[in-house]
ROVEXLO-713875 format. One record per residue: residue number from 1; chain; z, x, y of N, C-alpha, C in turn. Coordinates in steps of 0.02 Angstrom, whole numbers. Layout:
<pts>
[NUM,'A',[Z,X,Y],[Z,X,Y],[Z,X,Y]]
...
</pts>
This chain:
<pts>
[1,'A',[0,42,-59],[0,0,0],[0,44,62]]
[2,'A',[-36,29,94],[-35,73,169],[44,67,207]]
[3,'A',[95,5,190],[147,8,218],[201,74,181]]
[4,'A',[162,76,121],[210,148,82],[184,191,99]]
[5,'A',[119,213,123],[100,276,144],[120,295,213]]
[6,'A',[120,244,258],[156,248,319],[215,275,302]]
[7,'A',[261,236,271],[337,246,270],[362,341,250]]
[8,'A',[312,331,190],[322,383,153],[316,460,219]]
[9,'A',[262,451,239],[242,503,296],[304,498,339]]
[10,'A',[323,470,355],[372,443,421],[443,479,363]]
[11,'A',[464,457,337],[509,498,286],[524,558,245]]
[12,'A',[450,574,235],[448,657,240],[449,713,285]]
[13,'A',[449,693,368],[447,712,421],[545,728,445]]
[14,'A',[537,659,422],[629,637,434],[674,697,397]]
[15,'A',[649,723,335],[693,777,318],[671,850,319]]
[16,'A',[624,845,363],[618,910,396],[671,923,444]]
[17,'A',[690,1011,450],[741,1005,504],[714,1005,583]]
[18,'A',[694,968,604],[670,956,688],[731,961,735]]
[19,'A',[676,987,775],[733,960,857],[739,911,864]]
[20,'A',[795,869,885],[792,795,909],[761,775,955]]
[21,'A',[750,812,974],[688,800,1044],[612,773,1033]]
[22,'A',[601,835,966],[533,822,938],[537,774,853]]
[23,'A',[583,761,834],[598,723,777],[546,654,799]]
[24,'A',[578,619,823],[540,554,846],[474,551,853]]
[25,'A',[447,611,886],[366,616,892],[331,634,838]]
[26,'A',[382,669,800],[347,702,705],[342,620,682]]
[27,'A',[414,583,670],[407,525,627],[345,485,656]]
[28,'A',[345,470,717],[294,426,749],[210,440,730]]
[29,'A',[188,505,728],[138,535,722],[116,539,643]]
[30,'A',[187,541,609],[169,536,520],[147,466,504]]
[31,'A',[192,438,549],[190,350,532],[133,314,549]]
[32,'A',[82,358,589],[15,330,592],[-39,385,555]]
[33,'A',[-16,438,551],[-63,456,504],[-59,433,419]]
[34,'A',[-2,416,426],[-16,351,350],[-51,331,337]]
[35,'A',[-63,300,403],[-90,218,412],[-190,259,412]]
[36,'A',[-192,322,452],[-250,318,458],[-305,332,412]]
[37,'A',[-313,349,335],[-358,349,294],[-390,261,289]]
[38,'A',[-312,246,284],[-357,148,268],[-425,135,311]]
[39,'A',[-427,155,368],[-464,125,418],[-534,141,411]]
[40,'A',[-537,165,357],[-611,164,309],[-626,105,278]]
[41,'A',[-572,37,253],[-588,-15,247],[-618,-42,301]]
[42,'A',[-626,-32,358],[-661,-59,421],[-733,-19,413]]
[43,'A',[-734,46,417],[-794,71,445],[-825,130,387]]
[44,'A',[-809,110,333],[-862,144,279],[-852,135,214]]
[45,'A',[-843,159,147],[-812,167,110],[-741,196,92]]
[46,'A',[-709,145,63],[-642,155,55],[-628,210,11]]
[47,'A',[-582,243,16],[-560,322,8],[-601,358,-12]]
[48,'A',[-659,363,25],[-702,418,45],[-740,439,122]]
[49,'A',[-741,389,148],[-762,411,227],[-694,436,257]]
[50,'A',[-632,407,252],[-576,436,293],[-534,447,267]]
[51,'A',[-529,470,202],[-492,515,143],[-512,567,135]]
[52,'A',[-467,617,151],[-506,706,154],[-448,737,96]]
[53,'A',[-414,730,67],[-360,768,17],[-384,813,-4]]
[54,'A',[-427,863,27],[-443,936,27],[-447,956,103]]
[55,'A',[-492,914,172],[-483,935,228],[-413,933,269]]
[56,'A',[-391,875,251],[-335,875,271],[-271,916,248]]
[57,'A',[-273,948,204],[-224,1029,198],[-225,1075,206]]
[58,'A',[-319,1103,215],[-356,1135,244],[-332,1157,312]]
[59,'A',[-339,1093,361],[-309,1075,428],[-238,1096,443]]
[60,'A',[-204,1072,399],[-120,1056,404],[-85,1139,395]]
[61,'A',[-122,1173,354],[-85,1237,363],[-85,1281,436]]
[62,'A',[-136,1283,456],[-137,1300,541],[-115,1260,591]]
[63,'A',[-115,1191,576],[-66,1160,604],[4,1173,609]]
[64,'A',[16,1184,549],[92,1177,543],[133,1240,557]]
[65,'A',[65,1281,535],[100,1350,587],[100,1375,656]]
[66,'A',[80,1332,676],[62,1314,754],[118,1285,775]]
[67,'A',[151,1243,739],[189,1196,754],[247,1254,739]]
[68,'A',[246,1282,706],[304,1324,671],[331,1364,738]]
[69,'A',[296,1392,754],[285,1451,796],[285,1439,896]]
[70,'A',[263,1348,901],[241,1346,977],[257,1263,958]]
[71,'A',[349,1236,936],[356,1183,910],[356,1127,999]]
[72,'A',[303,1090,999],[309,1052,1051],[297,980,1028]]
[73,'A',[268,952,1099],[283,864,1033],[188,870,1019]]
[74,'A',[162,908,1057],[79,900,1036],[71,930,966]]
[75,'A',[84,980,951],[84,1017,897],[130,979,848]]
[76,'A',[181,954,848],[236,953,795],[198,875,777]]
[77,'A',[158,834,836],[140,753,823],[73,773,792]]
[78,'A',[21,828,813],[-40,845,776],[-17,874,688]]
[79,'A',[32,904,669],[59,931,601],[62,870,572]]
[80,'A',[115,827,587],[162,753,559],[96,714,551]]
[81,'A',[44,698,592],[-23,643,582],[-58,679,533]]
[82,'A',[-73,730,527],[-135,768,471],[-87,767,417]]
[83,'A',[-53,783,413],[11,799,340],[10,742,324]]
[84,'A',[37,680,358],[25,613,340],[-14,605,311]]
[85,'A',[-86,597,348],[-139,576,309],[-159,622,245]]
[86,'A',[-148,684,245],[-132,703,171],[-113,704,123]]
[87,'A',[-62,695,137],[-6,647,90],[-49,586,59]]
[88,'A',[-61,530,126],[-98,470,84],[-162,484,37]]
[89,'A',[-207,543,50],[-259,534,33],[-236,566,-63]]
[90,'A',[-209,618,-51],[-200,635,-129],[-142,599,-143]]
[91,'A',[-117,546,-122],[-52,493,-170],[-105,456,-184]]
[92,'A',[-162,432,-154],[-220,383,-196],[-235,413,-266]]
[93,'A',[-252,465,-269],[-260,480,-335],[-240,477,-385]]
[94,'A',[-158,454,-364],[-110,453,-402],[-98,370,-439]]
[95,'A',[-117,346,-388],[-128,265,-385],[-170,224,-436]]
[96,'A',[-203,165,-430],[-242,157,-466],[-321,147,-428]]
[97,'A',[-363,132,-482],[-442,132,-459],[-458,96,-400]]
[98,'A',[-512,105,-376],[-547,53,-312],[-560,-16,-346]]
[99,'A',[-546,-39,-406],[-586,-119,-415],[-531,-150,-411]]
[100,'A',[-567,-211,-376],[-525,-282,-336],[-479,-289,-376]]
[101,'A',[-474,-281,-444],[-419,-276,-480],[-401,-214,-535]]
[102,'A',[-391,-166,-500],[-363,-101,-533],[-317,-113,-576]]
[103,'A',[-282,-155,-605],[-249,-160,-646],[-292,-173,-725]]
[104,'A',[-352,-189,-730],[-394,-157,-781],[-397,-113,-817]]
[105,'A',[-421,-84,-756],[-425,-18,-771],[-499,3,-782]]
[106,'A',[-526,-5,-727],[-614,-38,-767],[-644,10,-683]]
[107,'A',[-623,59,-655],[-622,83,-609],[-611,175,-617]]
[108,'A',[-653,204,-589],[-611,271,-621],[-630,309,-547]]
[109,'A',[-641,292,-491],[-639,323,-429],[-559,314,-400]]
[110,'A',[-525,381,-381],[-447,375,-372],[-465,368,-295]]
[111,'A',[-489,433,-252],[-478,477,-193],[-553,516,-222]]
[112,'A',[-602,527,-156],[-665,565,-146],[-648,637,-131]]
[113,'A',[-660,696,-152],[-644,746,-145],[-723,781,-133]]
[114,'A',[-712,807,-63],[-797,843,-40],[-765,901,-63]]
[115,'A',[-720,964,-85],[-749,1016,-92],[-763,1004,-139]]
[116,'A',[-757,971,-231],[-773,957,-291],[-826,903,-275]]
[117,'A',[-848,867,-238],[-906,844,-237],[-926,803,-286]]
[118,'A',[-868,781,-271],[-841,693,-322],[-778,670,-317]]
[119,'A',[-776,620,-367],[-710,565,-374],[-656,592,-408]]
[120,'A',[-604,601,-397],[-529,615,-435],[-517,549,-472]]
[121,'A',[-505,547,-533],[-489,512,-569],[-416,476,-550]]
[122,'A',[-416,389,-532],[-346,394,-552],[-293,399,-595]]
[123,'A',[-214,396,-572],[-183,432,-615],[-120,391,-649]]
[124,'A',[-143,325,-594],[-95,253,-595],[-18,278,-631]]
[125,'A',[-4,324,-591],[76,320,-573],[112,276,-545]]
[126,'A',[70,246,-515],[60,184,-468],[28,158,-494]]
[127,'A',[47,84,-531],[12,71,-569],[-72,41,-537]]
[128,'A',[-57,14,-460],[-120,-10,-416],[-79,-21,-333]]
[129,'A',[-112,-26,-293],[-88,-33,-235],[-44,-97,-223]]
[130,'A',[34,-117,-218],[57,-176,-224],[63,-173,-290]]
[131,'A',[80,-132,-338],[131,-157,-383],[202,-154,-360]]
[132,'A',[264,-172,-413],[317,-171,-416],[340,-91,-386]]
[133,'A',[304,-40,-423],[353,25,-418],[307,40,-339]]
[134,'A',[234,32,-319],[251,44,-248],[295,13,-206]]
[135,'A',[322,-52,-212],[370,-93,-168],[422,-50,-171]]
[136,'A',[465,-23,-238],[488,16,-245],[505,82,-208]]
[137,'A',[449,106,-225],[433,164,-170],[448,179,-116]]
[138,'A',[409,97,-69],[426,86,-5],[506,89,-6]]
[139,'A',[534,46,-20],[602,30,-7],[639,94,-6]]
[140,'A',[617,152,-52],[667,216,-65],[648,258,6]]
[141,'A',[573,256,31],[546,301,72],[578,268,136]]
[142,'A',[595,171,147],[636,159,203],[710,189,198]]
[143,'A',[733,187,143],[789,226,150],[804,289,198]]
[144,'A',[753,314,155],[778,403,206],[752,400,252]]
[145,'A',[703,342,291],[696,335,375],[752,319,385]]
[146,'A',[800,284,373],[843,246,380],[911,282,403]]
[147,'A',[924,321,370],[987,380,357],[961,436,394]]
[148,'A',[900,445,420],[900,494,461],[850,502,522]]
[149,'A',[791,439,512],[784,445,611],[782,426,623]]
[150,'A',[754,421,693],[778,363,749],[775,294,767]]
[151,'A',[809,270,822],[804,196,800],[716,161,803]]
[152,'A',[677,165,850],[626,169,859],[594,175,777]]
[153,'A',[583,212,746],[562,231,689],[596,202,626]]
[154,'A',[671,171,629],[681,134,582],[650,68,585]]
[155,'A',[646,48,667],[651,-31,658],[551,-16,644]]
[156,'A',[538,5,649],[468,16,588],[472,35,530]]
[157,'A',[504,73,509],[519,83,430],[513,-18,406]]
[158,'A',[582,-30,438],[613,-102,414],[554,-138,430]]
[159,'A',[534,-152,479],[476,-197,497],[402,-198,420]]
[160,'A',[393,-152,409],[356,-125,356],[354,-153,284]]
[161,'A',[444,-163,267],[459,-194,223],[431,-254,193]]
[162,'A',[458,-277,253],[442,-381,231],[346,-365,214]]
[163,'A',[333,-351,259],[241,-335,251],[216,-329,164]]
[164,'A',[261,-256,148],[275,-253,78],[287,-296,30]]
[165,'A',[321,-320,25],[346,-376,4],[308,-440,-18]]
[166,'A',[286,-459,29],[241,-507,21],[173,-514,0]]
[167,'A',[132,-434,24],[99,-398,1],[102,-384,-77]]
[168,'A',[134,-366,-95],[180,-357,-188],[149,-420,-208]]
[169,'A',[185,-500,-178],[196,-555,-195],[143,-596,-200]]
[170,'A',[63,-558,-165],[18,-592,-154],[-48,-537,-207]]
[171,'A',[-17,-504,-215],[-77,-427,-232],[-120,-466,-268]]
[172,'A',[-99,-490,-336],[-120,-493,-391],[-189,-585,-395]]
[173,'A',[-171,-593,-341],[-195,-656,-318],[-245,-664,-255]]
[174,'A',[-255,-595,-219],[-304,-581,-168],[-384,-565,-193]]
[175,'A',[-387,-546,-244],[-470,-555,-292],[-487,-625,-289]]
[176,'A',[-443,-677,-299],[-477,-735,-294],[-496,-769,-242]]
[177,'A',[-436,-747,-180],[-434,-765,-112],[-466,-739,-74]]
[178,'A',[-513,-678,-79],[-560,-659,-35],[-603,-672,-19]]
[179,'A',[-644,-718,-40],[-692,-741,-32],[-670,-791,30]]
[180,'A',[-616,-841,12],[-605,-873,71],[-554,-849,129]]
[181,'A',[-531,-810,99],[-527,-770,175],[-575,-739,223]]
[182,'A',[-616,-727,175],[-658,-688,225],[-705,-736,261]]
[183,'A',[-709,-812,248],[-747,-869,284],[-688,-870,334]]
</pts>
């Protein structure tokens, strides 16, 4: 679910040791680079036009030593958004397939990988986007927003939840509903 990849980013940031100064701008900047691989459901193919889980670590190591070295909120919010979206793009792989119902299993594209110059298999650790153990997930990854940053960034963690949730409650029932949603 894009609300666990958000969270998750936003929570791996959280237990880095930051300045409090720049903490808030790491979580904020992870918490949308979560969000930003999805936005290939808008404008191309889904986890391959804006899924890089080779460019984006590529990126993130000079970033982050940038950030290491000259920690400001541009640098420390450019590290937290690319790491994010790294994070999301190779946890897809981990996930299940691109078909409307990955729980098949009738799908074998995880995450697009340009330097291998193909599809990563998924690995449905997850069993599909909106199962039980991502809700799961979410809930553990709101935790440690929770216990450690700021308020700003929890009441998004929490906000995220219910999304989840219902999301979970509807997954398995959106193959049929798309059609009329999309009228």
């Amino acid at each position: 679910m894009v609300t666990t990849h958000a969270v998750m980013g936003a929570a791996l940031v959280t237990l880095l040791p930051l300045s409090p100064r720049l903490a808030g701008v790491a979580a904020l900047a992870a918490f949308c680079g979560g969000v930003f691989p999805d936005f290939d459901l808008l404008v191309g193919e889904h986890r391959r036009t804006l899924h890089y889980p080779d460019y984006y670590v590529l990126c993130l190591v000079p970033l982050a030593s940038l950030a290491a070295l000259q920690p400001d909120a541009l640098t420390v919010g450019l590290a937290g958004f690319v790491g994010s979206a790294a994070l999301h793009s190779i946890a897809d792989a981990f996930g299940g397939g691109l078909a409307p119902r990955p729980w098949i299993h009738d799908d074998h594209r995880g995450v697009y990988c340009r330097l291998g110059r193909r599809w990563l298999h998924p690995r449905h650790w997850i069993r599909w986007d909106g199962a039980p153990e991502d809700l799961a997930l979410c809930g553990v990854c709101v935790c440690v927003v929770l216990l450690g940053a700021d308020r700003p960034i929890r009441l998004l963690a929490v906000g995220a939840l219910p999304v989840s949730v219902a999301y979970t409650l509807l997954r398995k029932r959106l193959p049929d509903l798309a059609p009329w949603l999309v009228e």
